[in-house]
C-alpha positions as CSV (number, residue, x, y, z in Angstrom):
1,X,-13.6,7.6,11.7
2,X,-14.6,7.4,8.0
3,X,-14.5,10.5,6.1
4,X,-16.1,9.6,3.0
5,X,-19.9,8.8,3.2
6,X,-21.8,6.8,0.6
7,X,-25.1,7.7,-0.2
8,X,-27.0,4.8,1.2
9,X,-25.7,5.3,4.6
10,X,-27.1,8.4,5.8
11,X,-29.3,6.8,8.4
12,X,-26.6,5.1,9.3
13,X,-24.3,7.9,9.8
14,X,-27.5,10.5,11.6
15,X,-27.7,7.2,14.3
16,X,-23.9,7.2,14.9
17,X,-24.2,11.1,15.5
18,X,-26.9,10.4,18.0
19,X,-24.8,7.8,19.6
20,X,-21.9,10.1,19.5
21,X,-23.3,12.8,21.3
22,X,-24.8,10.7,23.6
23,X,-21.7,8.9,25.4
24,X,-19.9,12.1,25.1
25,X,-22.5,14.1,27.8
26,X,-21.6,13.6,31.0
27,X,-24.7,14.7,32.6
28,X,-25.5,11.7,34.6
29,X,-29.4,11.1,33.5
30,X,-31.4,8.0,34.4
31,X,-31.8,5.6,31.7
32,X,-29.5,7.2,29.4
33,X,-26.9,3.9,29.4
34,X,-29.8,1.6,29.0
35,X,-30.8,4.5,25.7
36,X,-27.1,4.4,24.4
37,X,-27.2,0.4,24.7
38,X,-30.5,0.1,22.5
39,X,-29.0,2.7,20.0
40,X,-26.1,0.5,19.9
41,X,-28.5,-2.6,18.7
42,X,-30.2,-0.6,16.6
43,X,-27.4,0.4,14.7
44,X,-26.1,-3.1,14.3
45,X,-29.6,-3.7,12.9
46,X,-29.1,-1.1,10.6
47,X,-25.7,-1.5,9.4
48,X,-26.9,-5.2,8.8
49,X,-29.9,-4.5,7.2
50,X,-28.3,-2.3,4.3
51,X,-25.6,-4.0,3.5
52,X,-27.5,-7.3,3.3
53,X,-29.8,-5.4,0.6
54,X,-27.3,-3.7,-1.4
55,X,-27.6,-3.2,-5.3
56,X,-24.9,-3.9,-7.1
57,X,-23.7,-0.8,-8.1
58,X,-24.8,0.1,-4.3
59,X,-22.0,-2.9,-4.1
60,X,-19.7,-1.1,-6.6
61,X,-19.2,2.1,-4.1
62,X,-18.3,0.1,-1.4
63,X,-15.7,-1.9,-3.6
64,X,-14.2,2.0,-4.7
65,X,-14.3,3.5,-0.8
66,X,-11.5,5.6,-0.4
67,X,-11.1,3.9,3.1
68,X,-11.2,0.4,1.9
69,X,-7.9,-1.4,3.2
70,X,-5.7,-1.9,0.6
71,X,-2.8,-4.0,-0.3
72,X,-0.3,-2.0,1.7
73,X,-2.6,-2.1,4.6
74,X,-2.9,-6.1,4.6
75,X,0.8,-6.3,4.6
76,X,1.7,-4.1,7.6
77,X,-1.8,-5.6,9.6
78,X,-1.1,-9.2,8.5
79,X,1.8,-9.9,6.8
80,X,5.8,-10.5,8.3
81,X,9.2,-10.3,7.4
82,X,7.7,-8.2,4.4
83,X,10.7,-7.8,1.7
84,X,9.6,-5.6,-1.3
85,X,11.5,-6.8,-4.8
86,X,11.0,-3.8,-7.4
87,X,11.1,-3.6,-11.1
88,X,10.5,-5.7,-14.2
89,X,14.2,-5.8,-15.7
90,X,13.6,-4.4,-18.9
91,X,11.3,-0.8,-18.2
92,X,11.2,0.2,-14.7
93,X,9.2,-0.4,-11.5
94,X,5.8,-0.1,-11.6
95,X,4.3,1.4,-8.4
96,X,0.2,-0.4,-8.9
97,X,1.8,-3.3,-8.2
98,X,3.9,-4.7,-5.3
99,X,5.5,-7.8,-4.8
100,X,7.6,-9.1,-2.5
101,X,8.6,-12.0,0.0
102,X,7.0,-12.4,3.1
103,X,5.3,-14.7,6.3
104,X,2.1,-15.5,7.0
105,X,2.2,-17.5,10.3
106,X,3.7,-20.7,9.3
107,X,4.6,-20.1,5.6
108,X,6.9,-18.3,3.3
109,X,4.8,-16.7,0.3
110,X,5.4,-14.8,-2.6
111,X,2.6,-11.7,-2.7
112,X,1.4,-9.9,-5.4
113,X,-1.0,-7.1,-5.0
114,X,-2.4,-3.9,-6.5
115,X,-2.0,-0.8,-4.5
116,X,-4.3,2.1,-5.6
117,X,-3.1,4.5,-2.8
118,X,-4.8,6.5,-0.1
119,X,-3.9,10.3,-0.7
120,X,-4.1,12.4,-4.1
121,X,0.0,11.9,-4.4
122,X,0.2,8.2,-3.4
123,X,-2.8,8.1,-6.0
124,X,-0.9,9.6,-8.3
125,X,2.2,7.6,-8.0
126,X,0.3,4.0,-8.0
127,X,-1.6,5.5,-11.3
128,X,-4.8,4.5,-9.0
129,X,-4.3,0.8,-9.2
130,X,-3.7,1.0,-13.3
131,X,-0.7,-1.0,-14.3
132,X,1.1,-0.6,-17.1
133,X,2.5,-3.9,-18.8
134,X,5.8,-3.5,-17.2
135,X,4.0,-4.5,-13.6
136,X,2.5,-7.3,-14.7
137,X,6.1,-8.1,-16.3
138,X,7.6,-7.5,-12.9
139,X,4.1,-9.3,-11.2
140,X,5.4,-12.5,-13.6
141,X,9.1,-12.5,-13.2
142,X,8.7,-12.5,-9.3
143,X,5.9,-15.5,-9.6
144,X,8.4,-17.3,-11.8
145,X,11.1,-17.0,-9.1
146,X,8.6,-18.3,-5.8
147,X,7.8,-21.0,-8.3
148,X,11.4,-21.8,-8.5
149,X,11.9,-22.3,-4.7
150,X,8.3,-24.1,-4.2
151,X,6.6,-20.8,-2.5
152,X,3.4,-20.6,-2.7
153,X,1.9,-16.9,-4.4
154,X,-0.8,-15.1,-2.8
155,X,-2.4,-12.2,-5.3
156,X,-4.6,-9.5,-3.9
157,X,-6.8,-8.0,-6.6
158,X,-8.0,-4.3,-6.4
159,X,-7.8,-2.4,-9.9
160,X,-10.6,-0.7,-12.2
161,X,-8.6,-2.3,-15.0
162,X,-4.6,-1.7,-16.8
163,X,-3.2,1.7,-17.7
164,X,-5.6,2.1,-20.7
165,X,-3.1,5.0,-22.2
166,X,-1.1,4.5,-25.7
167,X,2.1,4.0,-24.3
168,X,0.8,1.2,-22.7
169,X,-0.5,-0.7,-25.4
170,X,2.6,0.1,-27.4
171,X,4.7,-2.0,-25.3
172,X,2.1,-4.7,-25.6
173,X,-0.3,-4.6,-22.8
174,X,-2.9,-6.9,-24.1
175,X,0.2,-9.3,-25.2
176,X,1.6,-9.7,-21.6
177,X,-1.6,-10.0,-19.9
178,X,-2.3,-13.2,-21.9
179,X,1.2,-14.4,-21.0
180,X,0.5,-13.9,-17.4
181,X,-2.6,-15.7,-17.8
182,X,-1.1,-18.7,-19.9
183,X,2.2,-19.3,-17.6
184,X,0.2,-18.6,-14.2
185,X,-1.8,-21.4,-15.1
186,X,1.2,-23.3,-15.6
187,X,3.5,-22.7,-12.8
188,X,4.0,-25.7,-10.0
189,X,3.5,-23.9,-6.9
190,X,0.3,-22.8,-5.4
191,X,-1.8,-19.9,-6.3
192,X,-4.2,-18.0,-4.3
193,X,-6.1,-15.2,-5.7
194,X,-8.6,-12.7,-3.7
195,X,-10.3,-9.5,-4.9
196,X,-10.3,-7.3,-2.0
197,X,-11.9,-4.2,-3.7
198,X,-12.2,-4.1,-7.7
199,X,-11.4,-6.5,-10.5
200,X,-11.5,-4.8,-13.2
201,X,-11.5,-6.4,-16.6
202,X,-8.3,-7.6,-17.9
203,X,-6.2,-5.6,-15.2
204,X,-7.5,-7.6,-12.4
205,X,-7.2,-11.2,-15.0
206,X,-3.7,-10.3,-14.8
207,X,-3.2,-11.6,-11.8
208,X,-6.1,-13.6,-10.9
209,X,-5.2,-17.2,-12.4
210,X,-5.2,-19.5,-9.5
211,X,-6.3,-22.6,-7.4
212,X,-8.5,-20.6,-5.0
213,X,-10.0,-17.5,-6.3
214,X,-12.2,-15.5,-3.8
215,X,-13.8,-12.2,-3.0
216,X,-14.5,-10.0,0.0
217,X,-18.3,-9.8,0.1
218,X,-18.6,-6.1,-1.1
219,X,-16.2,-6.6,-3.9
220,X,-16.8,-6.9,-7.3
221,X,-15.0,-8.3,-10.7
222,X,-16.0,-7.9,-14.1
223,X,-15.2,-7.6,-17.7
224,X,-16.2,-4.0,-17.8
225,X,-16.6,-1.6,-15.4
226,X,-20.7,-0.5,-15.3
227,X,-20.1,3.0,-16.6
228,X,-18.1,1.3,-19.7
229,X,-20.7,-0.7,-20.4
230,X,-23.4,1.6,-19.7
231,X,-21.3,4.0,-22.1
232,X,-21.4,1.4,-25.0
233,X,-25.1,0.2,-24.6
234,X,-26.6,3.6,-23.9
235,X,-24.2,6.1,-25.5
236,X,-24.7,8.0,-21.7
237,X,-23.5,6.9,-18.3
238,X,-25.4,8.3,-16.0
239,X,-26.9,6.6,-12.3
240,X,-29.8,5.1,-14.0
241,X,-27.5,3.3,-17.1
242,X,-25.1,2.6,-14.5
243,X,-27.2,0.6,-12.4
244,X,-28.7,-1.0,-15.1
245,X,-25.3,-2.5,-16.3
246,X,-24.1,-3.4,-12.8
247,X,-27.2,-5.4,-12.2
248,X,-26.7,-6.9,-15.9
249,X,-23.1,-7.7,-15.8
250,X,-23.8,-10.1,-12.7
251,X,-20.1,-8.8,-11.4
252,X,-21.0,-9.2,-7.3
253,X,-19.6,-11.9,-5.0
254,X,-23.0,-13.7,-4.3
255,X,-23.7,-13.4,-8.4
256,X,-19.8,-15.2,-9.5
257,X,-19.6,-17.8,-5.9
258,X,-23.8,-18.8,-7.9
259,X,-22.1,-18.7,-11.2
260,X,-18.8,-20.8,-9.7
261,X,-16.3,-18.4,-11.1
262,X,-15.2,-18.0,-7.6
263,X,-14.7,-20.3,-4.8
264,X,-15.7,-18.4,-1.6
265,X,-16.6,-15.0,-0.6
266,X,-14.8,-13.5,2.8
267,X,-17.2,-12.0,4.8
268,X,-16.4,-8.3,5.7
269,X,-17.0,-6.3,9.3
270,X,-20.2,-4.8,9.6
271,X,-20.5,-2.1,7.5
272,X,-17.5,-3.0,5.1
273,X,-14.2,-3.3,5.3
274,X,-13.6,0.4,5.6
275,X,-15.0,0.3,8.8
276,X,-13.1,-1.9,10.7
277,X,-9.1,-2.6,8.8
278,X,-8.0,-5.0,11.7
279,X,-11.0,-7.2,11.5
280,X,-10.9,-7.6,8.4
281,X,-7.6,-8.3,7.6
282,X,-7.8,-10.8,10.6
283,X,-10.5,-12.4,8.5
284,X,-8.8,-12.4,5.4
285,X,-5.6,-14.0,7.4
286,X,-8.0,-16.7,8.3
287,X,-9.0,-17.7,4.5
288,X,-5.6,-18.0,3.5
289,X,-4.2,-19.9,6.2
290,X,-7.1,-22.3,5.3
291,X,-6.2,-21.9,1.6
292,X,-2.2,-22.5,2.3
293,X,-2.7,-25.8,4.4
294,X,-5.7,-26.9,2.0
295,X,-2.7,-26.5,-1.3
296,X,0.5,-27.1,0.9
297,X,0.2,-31.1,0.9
298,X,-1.2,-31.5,-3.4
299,X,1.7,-32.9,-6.0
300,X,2.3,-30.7,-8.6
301,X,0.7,-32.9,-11.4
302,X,-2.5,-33.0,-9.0
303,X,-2.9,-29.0,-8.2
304,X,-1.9,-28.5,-12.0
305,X,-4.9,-31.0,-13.3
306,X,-6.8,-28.9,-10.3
307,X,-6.3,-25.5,-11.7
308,X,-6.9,-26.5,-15.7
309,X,-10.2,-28.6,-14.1
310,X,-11.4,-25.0,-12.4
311,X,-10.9,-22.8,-15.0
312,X,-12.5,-25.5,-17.7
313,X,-15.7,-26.0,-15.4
314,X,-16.6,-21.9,-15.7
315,X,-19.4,-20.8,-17.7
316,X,-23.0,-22.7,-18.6
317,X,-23.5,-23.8,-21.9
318,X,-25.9,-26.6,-23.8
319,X,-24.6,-28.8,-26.8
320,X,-27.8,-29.9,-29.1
321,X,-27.1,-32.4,-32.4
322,X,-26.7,-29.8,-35.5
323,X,-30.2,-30.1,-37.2
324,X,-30.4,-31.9,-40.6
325,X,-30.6,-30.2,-43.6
């Protein structure tokens, strides 16, 4: 059952009460399994309605649940043969990102993922998804080594941004985020890249060069989050600036797949992901299986020219002769 309600879904929670209640009395009435069946529809109807008609900071909620499946939880429901590697050689381990060997059916992958944590001390330990630069050091070093032995890297994105603290930035945050993104662009073996909650600014970018980028369909990625934003174009973030900025900074799935800074957008259960962690990691399974056997067969000049292609093509722009003076 999920424990933390959103504020758009209290119809939606008052029904499943009803229903509840319903199929747990015993009494025997006439007509009351043909009452529970046409709550059950409506309900679906419901759940379907919202979330087809969320706003995007509606959208942003979703993307922070508490009980959205996480990293962790798509290795134990999808993932094999799951060996963790730890540390970046030079600092220490950094517990917002994992990596590791594993299987996915068929194939040996390298994954990469952001693990915000569940609980207030796993929370704590995972810094809530906020690397510092030593993961995406160790996030590097580990993608170097699959790219040695041909594996392809899968990177699951889920971070409101890096450890924005000044011990962070001491040892050169912004400096080894660029290198990720310069040398993940670069590496001959395939990439695939899904936000499955937030993407964050430069945090999520950290990780998120590849030849298939996607998003599940309540996730969002941005350059800001809205409450930054809001913060630096009002001077106040409260729920009306907020929205404002989330609807400006055009940071849902449906928004980036119109824009084509992403390539597909994963459906999630009805209701989100939080609602149902084996169906949607059974879904996500799907996409990269499709993703692996779409990149397993490419030369490396061919997915290289690929990625450089994708990235180049992103972003709108008009070129007009200068005017004479």
């Amino acid at each position: 059952m999920v424990q933390h309600r959103l504020p758009f879904e209290k119809e939606i929670y008052d029904m499943e009460e009803l229903l509840a209640r319903l199929e747990s009395s015993g009494d025997g009435q006439l007509g009351r399994s043909d009452e529970i069946r046409r709550i059950r529809r409506d309900l679906a109807n419901l759940k379907r309605m919202i979330y087809s008609n969320l706003s995007p900071w509606d959208t942003v909620l979703v993307a922070r649940h508490p009980d959205r499946p996480q990293t962790v939880d798509y290795i134990n429901l999808i993932f094999e043969e799951f060996v963790e590697l730890h540390g970046d050689r030079a600092i220490g381990d950094d517990r917002a990102i994992r990596t590791g060997f594993a299987r996915l059916g068929d194939f040996r992958v390298m994954l990469v993922g952001h693990q915000k944590g569940h609980d207030w001390k796993e929370r704590s330990e995972c810094l809530f998804g906020c690397a510092h630069p030593e993961g995406y050091r160790k996030a590097l070093n580990k993608m170097r080594l699959a790219a040695k032995f041909r594996l392809p890297i899968i990177c699951l994105i889920d971070t409101p941004g890096a450890y924005p603290g000044i011990g962070a930035e001491e040892r050169g945050q912004a400096q080894l985020i660029a290198t990720n993104l310069l040398e993940m662009s670069q590496l001959p073996t395939p990439i695939i890249c899904v936000v499955i909650g937030e993407g964050g600014s430069g945090g999520a970018l950290g990780i998120g060069i590849g030849d298939r980028v996607s998003m599940l369909e309540h996730a969002y990625y941005s350059v800001i989050s809205p409450e930054g934003c809001a913060g630096i174009l009002w001077r106040v973030a409260n729920d009306e600036t907020k929205a404002r900025a989330a609807a400006a900074l055009k940071m849902t799935a449906k928004d980036l797949a119109r824009l084509g800074v992403i390539d597909d957008i994963i459906p999630e259960p009805l209701g989100g992901a939080h609602r149902d962690h084996a169906e949607m990691a059974n879904t996500l399974k799907t996409y990269l299986m499709r993703y692996l056997r779409e990149l397993r067969g490419l030369p490396v000049d061919e997915l290289l020219e690929q990625r450089y292609q994708k990235f180049r093509r992103m972003g709108v722009f008009v070129e007009e002769p200068a005017s004479a003076t």
